[in-house]
N, C-alpha and C positions, 0 to 999 in steps of 0.2 A: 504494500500500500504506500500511495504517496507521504511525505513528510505533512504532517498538519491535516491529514484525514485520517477521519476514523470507522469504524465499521459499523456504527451507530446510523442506522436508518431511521432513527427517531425524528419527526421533526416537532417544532414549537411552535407555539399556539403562538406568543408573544417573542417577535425575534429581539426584544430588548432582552429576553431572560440569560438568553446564552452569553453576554458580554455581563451582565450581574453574576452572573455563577461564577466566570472566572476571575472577578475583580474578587468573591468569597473565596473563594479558592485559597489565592495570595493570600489575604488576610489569614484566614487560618493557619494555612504553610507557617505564615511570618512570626505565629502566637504559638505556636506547635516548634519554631525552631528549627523550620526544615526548607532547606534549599529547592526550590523548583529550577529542573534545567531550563535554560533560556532556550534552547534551541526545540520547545518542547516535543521533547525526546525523553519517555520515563523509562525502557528499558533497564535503564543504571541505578535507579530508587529502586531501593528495600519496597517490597510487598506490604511490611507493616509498616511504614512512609506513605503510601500512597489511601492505605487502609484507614491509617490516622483522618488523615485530611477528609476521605474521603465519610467517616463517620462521626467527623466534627460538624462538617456541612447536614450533613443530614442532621444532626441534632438540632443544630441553630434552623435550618427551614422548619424544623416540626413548633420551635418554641417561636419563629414568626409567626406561625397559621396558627399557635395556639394564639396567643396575644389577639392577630386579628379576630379570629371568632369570639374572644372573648368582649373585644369593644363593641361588636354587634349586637351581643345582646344585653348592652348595658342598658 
């Protein structure tokens, strides 16, 4: 596969979300302590590096959508 594709045939309902993930992404990386290659190429990141991040982010989207549902039914 080309550099910078993925085999993800998923598409998004909102194409702003895909530029917000990765800006979370970084952030987390950056509070986690963990280098993203720039060339994004993760071959070379630990499994429980990509793991971390990747179950950081899902935490924090679950405690957004909490929050929001929560203002809604205030």
């Amino acid at each position: 596969m080309a550099q910078g594709q993925s085999g993800n045939s998923n598409t998004l309902v909102v194409p702003q979300a895909s530029q917000a993930l990765d800006q979370l992404k970084y952030e987390v990386a950056q509070e986690l302590g963990i280098q993203i290659p720039q060339d994004g190429y993760y071959g070379y990141m630990a499994s429980r590096d990509t793991g971390a991040i990747g179950g950081h982010i899902t935490r924090r989207l679950v405690q957004i959508a909490e929050q929001s549902l929560a203002g809604q039914f205030r």
